[in-house]
GUFITOR-12840 format. One record per residue: residue number from 1; residue in three letters; y negated, x, z of N, C-alpha, C in turn. Coordinates in steps of 0.2 Angstrom, whole numbers, plus 5000, padded with zeros to 4 digits. Last residue first. Layout:
N
  num  residuo  n_yy  n_xx  n_zz  ca_yy  ca_xx  ca_zz  c_yy  c_xx  c_zz
  NUM      ala     Y     X     Z      Y      X      Z     Y     X     Z
...
//
This chain:
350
  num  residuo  n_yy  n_xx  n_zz  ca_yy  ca_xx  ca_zz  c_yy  c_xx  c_zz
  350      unk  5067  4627  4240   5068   4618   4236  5061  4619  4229
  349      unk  5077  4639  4245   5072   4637   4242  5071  4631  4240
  348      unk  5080  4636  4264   5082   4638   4257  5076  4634  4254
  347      unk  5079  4631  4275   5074   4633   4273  5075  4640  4268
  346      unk  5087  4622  4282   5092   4628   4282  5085  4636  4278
  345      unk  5077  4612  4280   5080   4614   4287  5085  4622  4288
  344      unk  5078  4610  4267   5073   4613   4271  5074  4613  4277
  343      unk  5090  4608  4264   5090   4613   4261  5081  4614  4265
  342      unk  5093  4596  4270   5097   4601   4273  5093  4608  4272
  341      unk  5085  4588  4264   5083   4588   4271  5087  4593  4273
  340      unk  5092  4586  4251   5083   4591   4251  5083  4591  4259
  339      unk  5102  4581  4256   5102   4586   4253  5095  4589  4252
  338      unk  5095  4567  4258   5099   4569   4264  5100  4578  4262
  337      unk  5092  4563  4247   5086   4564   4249  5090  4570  4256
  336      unk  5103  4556  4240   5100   4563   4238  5095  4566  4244
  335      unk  5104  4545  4242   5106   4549   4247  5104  4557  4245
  334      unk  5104  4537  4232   5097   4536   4237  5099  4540  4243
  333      unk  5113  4537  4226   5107   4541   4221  5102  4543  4227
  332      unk  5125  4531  4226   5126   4536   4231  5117  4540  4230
  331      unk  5130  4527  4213   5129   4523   4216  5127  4526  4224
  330      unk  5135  4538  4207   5127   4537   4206  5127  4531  4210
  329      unk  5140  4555  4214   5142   4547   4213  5135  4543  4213
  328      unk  5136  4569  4209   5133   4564   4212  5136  4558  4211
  327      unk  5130  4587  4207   5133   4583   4203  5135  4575  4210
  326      unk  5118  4595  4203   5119   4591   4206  5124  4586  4204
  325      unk  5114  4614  4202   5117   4610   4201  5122  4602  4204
  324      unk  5101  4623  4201   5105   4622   4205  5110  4615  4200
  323      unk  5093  4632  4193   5097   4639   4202  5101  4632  4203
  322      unk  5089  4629  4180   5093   4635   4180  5096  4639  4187
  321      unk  5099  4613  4182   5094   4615   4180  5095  4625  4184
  320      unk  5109  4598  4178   5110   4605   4179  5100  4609  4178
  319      unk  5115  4584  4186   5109   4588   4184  5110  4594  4183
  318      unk  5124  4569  4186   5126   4578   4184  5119  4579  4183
  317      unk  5131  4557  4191   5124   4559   4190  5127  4565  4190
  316      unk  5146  4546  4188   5141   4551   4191  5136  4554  4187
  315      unk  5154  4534  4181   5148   4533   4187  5146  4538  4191
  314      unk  5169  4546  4177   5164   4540   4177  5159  4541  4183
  313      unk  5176  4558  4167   5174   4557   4173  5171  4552  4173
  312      unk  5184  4567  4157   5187   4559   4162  5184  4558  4168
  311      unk  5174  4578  4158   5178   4577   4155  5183  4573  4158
  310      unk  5159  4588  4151   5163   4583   4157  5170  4580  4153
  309      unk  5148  4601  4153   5153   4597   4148  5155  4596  4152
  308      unk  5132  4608  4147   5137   4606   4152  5142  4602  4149
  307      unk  5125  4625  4143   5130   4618   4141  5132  4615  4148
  306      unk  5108  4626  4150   5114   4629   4149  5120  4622  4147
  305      unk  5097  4620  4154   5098   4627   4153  5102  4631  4149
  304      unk  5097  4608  4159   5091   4609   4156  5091  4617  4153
  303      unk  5105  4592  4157   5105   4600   4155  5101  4600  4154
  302      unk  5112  4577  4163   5105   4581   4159  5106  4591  4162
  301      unk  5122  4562  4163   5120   4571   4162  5115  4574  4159
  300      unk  5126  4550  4170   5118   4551   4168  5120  4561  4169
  299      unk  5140  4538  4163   5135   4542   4167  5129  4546  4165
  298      unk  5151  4528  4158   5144   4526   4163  5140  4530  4168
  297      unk  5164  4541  4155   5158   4535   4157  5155  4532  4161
  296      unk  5172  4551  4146   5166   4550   4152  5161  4543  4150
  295      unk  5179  4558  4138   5185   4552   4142  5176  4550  4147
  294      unk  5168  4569  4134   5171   4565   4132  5177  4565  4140
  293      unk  5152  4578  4130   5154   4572   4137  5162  4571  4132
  292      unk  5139  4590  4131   5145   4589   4129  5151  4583  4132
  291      unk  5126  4594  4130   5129   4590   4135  5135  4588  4130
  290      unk  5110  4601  4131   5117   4602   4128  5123  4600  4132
  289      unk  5100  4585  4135   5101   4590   4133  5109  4593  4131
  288      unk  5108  4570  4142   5100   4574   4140  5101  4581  4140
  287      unk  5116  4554  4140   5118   4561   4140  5110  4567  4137
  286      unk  5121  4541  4147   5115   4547   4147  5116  4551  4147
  285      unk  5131  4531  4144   5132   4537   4145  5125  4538  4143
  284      unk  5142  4519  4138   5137   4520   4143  5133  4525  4146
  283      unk  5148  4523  4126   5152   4524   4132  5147  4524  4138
  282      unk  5137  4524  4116   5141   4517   4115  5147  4520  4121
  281      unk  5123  4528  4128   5128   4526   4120  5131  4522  4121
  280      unk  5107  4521  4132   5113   4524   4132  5118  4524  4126
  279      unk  5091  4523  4138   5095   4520   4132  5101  4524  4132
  278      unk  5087  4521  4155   5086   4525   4146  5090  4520  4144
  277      unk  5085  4513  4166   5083   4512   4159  5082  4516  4155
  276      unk  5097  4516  4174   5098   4511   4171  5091  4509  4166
  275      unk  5095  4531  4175   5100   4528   4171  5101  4522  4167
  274      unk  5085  4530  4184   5084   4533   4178  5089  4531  4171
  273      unk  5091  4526  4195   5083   4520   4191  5083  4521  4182
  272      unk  5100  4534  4197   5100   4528   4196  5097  4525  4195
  271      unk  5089  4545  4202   5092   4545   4196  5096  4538  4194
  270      unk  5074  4535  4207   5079   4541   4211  5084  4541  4203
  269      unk  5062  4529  4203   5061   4533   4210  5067  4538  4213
  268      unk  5053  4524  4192   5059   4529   4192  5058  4531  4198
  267      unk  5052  4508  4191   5048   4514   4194  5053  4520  4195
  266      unk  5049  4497  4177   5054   4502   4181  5048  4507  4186
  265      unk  5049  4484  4165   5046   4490   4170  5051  4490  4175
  264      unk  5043  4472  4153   5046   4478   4155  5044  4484  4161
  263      unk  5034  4456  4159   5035   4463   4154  5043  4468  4158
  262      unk  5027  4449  4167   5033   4447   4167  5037  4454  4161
  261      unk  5019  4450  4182   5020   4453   4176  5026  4450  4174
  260      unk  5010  4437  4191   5016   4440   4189  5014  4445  4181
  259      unk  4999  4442  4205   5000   4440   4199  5006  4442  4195
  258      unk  4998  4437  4221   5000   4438   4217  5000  4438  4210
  257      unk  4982  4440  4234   4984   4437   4229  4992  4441  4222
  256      unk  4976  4440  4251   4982   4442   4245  4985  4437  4240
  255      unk  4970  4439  4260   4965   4438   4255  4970  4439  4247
  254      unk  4974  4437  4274   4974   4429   4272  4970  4430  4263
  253      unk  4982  4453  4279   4976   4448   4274  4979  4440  4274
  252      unk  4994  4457  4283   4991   4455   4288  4985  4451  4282
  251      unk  5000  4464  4270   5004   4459   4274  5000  4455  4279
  250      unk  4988  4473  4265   4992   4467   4261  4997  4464  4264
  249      unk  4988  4482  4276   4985   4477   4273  4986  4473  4269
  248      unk  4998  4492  4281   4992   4492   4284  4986  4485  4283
  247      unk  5009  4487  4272   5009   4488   4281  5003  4485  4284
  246      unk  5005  4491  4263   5010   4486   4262  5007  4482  4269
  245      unk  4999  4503  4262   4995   4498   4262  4999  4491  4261
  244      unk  5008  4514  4276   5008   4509   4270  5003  4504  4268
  243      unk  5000  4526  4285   5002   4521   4285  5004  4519  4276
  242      unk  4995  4537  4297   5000   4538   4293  5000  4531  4289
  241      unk  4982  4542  4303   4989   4538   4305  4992  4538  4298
  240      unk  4971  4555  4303   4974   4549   4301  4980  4546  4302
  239      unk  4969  4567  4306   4969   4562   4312  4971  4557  4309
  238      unk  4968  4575  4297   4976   4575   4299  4973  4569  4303
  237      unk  4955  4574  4291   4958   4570   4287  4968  4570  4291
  236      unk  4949  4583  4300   4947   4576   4302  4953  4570  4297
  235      unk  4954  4594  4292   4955   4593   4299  4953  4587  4302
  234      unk  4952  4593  4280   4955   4593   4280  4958  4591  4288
  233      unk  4939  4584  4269   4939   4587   4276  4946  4586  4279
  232      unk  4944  4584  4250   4943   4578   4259  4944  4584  4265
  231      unk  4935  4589  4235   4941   4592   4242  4939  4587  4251
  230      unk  4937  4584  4223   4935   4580   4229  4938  4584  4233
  229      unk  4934  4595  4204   4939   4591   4211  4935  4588  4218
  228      unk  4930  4599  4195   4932   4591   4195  4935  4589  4201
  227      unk  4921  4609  4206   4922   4609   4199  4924  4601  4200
  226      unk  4921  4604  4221   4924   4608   4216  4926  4610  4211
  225      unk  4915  4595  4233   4916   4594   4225  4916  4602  4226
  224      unk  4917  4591  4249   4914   4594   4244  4917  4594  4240
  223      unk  4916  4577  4266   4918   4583   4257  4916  4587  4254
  222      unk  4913  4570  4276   4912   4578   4276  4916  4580  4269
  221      unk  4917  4560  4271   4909   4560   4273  4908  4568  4272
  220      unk  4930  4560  4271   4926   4557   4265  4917  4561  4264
  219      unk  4933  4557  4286   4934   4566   4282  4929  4566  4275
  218      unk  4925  4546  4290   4925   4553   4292  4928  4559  4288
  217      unk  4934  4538  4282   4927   4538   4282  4924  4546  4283
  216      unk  4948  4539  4287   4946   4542   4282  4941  4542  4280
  215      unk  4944  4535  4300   4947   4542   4298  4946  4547  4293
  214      unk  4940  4523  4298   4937   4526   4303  4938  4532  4302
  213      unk  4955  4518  4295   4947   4518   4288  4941  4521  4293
  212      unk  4963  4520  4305   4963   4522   4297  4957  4524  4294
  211      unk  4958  4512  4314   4959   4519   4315  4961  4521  4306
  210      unk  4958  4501  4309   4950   4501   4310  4953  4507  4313
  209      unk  4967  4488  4303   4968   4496   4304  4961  4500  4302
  208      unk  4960  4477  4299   4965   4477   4303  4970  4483  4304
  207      unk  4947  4480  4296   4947   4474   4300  4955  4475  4303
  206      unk  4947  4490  4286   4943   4491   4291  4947  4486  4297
  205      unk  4954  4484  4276   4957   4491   4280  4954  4490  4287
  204      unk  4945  4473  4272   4951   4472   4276  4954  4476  4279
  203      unk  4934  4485  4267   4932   4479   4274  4937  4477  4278
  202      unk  4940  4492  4259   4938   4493   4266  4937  4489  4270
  201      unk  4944  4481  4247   4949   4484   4252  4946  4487  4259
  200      unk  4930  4477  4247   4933   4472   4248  4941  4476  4252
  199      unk  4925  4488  4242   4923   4486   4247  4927  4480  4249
  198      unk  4931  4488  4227   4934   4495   4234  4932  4493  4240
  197      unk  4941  4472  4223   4935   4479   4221  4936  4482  4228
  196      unk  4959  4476  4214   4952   4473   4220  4947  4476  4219
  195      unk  4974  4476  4210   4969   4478   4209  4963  4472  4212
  194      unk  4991  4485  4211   4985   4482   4213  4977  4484  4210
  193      unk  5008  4491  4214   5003   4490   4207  4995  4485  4211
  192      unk  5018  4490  4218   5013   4494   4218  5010  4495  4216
  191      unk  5030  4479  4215   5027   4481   4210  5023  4490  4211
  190      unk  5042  4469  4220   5033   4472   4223  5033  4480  4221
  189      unk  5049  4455  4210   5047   4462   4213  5041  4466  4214
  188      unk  5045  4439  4217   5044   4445   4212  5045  4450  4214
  187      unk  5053  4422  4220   5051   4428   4221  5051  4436  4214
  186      unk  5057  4411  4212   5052   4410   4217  5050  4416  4220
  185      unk  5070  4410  4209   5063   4408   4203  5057  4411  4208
  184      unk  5080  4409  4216   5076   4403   4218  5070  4403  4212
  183      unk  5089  4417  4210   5090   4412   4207  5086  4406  4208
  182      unk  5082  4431  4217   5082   4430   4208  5084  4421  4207
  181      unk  5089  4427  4230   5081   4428   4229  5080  4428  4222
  180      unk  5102  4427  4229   5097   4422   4233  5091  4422  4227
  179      unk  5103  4442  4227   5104   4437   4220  5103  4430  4221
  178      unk  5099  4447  4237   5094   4449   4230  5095  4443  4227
  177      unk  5105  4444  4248   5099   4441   4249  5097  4440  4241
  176      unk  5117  4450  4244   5118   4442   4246  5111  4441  4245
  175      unk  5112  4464  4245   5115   4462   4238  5113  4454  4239
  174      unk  5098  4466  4256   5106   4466   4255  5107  4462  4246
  173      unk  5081  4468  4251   5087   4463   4255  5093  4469  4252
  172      unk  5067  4477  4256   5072   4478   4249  5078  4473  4254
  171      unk  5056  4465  4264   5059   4470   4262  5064  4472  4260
  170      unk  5044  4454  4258   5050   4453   4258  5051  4460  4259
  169      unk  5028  4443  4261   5031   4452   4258  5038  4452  4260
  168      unk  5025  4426  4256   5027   4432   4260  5031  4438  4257
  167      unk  5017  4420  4248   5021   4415   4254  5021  4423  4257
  166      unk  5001  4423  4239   5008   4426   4243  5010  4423  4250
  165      unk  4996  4412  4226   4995   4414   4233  5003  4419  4235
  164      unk  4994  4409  4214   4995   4416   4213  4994  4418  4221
  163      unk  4995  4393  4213   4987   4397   4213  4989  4404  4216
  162      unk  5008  4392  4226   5007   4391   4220  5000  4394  4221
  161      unk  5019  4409  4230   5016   4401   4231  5011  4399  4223
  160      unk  5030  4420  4229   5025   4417   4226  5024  4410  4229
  159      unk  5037  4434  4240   5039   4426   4236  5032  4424  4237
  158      unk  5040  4450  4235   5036   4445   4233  5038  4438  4233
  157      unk  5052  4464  4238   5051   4457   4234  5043  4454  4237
  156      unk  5055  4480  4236   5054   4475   4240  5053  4469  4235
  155      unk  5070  4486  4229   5066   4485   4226  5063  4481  4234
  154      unk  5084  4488  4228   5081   4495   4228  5072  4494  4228
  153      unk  5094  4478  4224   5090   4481   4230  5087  4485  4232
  152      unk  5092  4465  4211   5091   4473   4213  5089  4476  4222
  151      unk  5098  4457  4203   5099   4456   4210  5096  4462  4213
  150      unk  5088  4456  4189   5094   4457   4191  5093  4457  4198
  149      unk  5074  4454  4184   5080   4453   4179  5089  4454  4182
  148      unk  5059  4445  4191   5067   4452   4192  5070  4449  4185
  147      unk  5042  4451  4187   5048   4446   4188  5054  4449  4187
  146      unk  5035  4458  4197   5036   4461   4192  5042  4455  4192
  145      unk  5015  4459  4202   5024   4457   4204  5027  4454  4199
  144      unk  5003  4467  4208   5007   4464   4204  5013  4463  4205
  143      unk  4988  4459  4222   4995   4465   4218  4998  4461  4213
  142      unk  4973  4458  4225   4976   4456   4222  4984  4462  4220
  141      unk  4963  4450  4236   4964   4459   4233  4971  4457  4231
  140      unk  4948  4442  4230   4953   4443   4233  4959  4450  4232
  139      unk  4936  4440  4228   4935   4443   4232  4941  4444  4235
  138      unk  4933  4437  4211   4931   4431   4220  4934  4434  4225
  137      unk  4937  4447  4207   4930   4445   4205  4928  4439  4212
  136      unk  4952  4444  4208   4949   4451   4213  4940  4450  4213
  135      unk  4953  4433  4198   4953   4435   4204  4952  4438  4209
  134      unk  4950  4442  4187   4947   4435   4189  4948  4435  4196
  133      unk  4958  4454  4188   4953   4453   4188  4950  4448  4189
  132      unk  4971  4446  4185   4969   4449   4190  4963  4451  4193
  131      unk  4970  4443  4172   4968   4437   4176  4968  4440  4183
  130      unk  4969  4458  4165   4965   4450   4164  4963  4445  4169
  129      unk  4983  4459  4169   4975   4463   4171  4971  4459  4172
  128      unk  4990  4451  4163   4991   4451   4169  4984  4454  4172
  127      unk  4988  4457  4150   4986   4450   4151  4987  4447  4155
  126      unk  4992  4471  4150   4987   4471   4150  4984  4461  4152
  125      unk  5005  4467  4151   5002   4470   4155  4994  4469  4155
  124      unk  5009  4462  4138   5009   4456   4144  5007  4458  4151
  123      unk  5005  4474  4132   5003   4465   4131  5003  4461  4136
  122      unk  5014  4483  4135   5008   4484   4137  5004  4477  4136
  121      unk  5029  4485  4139   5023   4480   4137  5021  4479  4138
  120      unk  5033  4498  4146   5033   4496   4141  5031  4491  4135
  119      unk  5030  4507  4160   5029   4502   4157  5030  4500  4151
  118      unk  5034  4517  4175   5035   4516   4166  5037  4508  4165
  117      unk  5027  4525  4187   5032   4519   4184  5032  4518  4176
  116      unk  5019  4536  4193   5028   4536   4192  5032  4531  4190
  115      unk  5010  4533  4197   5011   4539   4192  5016  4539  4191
  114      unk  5002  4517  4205   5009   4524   4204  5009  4527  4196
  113      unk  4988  4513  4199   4994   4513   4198  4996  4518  4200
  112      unk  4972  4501  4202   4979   4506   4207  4984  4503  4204
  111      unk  4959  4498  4199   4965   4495   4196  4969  4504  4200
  110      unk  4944  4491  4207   4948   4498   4203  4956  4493  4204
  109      unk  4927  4486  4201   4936   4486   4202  4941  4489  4203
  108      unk  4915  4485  4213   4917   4488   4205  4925  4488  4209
  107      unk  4906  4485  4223   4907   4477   4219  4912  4480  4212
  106      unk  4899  4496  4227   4904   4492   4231  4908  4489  4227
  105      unk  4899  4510  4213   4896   4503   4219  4899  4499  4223
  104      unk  4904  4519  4205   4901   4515   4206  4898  4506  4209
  103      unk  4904  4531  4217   4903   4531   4211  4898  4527  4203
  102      unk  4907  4525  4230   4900   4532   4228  4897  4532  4221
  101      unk  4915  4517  4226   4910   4513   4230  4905  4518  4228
  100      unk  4925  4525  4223   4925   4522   4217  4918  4518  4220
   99      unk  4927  4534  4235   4925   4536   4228  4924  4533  4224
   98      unk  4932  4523  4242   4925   4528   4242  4924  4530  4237
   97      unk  4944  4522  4235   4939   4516   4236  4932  4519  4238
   96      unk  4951  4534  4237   4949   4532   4230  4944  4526  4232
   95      unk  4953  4531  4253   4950   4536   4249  4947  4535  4240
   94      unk  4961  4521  4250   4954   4519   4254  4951  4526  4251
   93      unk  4972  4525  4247   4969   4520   4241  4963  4520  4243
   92      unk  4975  4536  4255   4975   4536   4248  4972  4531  4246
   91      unk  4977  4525  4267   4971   4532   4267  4971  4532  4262
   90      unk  4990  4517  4259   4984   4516   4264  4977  4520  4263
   89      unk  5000  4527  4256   4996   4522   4252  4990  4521  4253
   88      unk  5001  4543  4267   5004   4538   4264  5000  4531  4258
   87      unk  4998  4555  4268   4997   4550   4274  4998  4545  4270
   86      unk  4998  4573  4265   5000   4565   4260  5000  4560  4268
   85      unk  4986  4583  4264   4990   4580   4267  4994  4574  4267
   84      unk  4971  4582  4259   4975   4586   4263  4983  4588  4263
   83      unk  4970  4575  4244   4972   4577   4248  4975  4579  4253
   82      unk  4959  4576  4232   4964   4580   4235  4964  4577  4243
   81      unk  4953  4569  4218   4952   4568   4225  4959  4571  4227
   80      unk  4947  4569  4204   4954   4572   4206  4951  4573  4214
   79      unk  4940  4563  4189   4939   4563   4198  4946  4565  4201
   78      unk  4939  4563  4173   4943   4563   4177  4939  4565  4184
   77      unk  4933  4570  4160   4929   4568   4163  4933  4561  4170
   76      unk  4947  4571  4152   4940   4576   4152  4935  4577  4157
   75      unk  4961  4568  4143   4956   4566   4149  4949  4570  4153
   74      unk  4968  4574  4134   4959   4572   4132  4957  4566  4138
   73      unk  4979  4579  4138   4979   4573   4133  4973  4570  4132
   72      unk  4977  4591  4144   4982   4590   4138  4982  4585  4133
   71      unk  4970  4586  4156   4965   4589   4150  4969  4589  4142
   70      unk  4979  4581  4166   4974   4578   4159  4971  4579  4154
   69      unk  4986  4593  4164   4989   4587   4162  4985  4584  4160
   68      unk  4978  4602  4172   4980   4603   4165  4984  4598  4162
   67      unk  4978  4592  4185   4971   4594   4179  4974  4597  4174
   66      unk  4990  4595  4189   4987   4589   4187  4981  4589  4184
   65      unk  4993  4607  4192   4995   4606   4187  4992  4600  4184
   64      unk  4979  4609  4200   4978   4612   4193  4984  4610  4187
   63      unk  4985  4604  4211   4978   4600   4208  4977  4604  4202
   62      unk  4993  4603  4221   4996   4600   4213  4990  4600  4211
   61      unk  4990  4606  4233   4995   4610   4230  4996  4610  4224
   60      unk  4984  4593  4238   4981   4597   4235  4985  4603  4231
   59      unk  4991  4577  4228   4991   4584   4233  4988  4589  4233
   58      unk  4979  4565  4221   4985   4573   4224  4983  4576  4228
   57      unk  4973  4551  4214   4970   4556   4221  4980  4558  4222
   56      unk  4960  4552  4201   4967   4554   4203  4967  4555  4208
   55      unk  4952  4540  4190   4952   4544   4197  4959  4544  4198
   54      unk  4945  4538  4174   4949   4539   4179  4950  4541  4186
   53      unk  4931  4531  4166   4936   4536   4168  4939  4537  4174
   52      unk  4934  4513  4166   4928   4518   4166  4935  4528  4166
   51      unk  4941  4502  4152   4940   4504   4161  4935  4511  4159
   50      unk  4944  4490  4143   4942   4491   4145  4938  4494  4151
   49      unk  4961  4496  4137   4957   4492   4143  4950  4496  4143
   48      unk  4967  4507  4130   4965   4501   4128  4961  4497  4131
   47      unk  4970  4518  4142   4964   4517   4136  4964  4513  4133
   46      unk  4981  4515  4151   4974   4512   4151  4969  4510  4148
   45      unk  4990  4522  4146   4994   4516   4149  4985  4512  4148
   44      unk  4988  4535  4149   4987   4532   4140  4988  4526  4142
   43      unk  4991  4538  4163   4985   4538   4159  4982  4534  4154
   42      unk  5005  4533  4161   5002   4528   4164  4993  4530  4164
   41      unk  5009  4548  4152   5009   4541   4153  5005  4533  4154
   40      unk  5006  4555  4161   5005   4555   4158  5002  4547  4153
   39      unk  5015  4553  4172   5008   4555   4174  5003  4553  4170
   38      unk  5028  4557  4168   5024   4549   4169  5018  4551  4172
   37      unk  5022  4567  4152   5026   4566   4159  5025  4558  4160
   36      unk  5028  4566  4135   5024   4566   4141  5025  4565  4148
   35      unk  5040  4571  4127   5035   4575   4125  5029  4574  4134
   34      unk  5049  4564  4127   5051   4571   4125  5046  4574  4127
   33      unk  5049  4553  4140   5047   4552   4135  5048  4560  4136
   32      unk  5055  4551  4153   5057   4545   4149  5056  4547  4140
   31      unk  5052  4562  4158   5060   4560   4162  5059  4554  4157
   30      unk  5042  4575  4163   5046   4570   4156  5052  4568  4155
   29      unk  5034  4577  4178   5041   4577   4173  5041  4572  4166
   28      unk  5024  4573  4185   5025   4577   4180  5027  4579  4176
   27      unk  5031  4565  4196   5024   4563   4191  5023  4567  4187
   26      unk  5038  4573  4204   5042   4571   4198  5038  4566  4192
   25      unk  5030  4591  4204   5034   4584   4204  5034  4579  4201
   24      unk  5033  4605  4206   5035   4603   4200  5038  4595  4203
   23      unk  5033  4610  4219   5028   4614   4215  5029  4610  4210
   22      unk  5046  4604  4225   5037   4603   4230  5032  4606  4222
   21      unk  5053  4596  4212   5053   4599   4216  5046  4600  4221
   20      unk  5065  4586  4203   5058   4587   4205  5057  4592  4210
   19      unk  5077  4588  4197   5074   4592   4194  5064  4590  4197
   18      unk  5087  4591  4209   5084   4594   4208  5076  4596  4201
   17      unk  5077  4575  4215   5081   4582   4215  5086  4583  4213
   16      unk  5073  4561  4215   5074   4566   4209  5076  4573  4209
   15      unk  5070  4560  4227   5075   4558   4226  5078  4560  4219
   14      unk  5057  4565  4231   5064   4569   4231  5070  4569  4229
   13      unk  5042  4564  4226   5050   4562   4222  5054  4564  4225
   12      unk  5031  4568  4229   5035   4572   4228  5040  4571  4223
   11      unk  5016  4559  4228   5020   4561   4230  5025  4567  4227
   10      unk  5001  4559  4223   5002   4563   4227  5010  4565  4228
    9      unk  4995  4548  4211   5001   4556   4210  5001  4559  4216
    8      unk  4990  4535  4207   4990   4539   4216  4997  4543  4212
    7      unk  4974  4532  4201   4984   4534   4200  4984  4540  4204
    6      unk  4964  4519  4196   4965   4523   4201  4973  4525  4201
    5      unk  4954  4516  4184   4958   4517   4184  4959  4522  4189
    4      unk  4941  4503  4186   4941   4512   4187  4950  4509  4187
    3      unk  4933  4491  4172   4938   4494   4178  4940  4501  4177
    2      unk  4918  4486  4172   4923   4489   4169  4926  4490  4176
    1      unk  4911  4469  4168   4911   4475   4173  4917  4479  4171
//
């Protein structure tokens, strides 16, 4: 049986401000690779695998930049389900599962990725696939879980039982907890990554947030196609509550299965992420675009327009793009967000 490739692009990115924006998100950006976005990316990430074509579910505001993204890299025959309205994992995923149950059949598998994490081994990814599908094959709804490499808080965790069972969903710990948590062996980073077949997700949606999946049936029901696109009944689809499939289901199921990834990976969520996996110089330093750095270290400068030049400075984030300029103690990354909240409240341009 083949697997659907489902890559939930709706979000924004803020934390990538400025260079992600509402019109230009950061699934779109080419923040690892010169050439492809991560959108992109986690596309090509597939066509080795055995999987059927794709399904993306965005924003609707984004649905032609993300259609000219696939078509750029010969995705052709693509389902782009739009969403009203971002309501979070939950509804998103349930939505694709309809689509993937219309398309093809309850019992077919869809493999769920963010558009926004960067992979590197695809080997030990693709042989995590593998055995996830056995699994999800006996009915279970399985995520991935990324083995740590460092104390990381920026990350939720995963502690593993044995037979790929989940003791329990952990949220992002304190420093004290991480480095607990890396030395017992026994927990993984929670990845976002999953794969099950789509009636297997509804039934547990169903059963333990029966206003979600009642919601999103309802808008589903009433849609229409659009050239490649799924437009969701937009009024029926605000009633939905908002939810995490963290939340709404993978913490409450007795059907949660972990499988470890042990490969390379990242989910570039704020420029801190971004830092610590590019490749750096010999002064720790990411330096992108016309960037001139000296006495400067362990920071992340990107120019997208104009020279930037630094000079005895450490551990700051510098983005230069053509209206705005962010400059940033990078241990401070996850506070960006604090600044796009101003700049829509003062309802300046973002």
């Amino acid at each position: 049986m083949k697997i659907i490739p489902v890559i939930l692009a709706g979000g924004i990115g803020h934390r990538l401000w400025p260079l992600s924006r509402e019109h230009f998100p950061k699934q779109c950006l080419s923040l690892t690779d010169q050439e492809l976005s991560l959108l992109q990316q986690t596309l090509l990430r597939t066509v080795s695998l055995d999987v059927a074509d794709p399904i993306v579910v965005c924003n609707e505001d984004h649905r032609f930049l993300i259609a000219q993204q696939l078509q750029s890299i010969g995705v052709k025959n693509s389902s782009i389900v739009l969403e009203p309205e971002g309501r979070n994992t939950a509804p998103a995923i349930a939505l694709a599962a309809l689509e993937v149950k219309q398309a093809y059949g309850a019992d077919a598998l869809m493999l769920v990725l963010p558009a926004d994490h960067v992979i590197r081994d695809l080997v030990a990814f693709e042989a995590s696939i593998v055995k996830a599908a056995e699994l999800a094959n006996q009915d279970a709804l399985v995520t991935f879980g990324v083995q740590p490499t460092r104390p990381e808080t920026g990350y939720g965790y995963i502690r593993s039982a044995e037979n790929y069972q989940v003791a329990e969903f952990v949220e992002k710990p304190d420093l004290e907890k991480a480095e607990a948590y890396l030395a017992s062996g026994d927990y993984l980073w929670n990845s976002g990554m999953f794969l099950f077949q789509a009636d297997t997700y509804l039934a547990e949606l169903s059963s333990y947030r029966k206003d979600i999946a009642d919601a999103v049936v309802a808008a589903y029901e009433n849609r229409h196609e659009d050239m490649d696109f799924v437009r969701i009944d937009a009024e029926l689809f605000s009633q939905c509550p908002e939810e995490s499939i963290d939340f709404a289901v993978m913490e409450p199921t007795n059907k949660a299965k972990v499988v470890p990834y042990t490969g390379d990976w990242s989910d570039i969520g704020a420029w801190d992420a971004l830092y610590d996996y590019a490749d750096k110089d010999e002064d720790q330093n990411v330096l992108l675009g016309d960037v001139m750095a000296e006495g400067t270290n362990n920071c992340l400068v990107r120019s997208e327009s104009r020279l930037v030049a630094t000079v005895g400075v450490k551990d700051l984030v510098i983005v230069e793009t053509a209206d705005v300029v962010l400059v940033m103690d990078k241990n401070q990354a996850q506070d960006v967000k604090k600044i796009v909240k101003r700049i829509k409240q003062e309802m300046r341009k973002n």
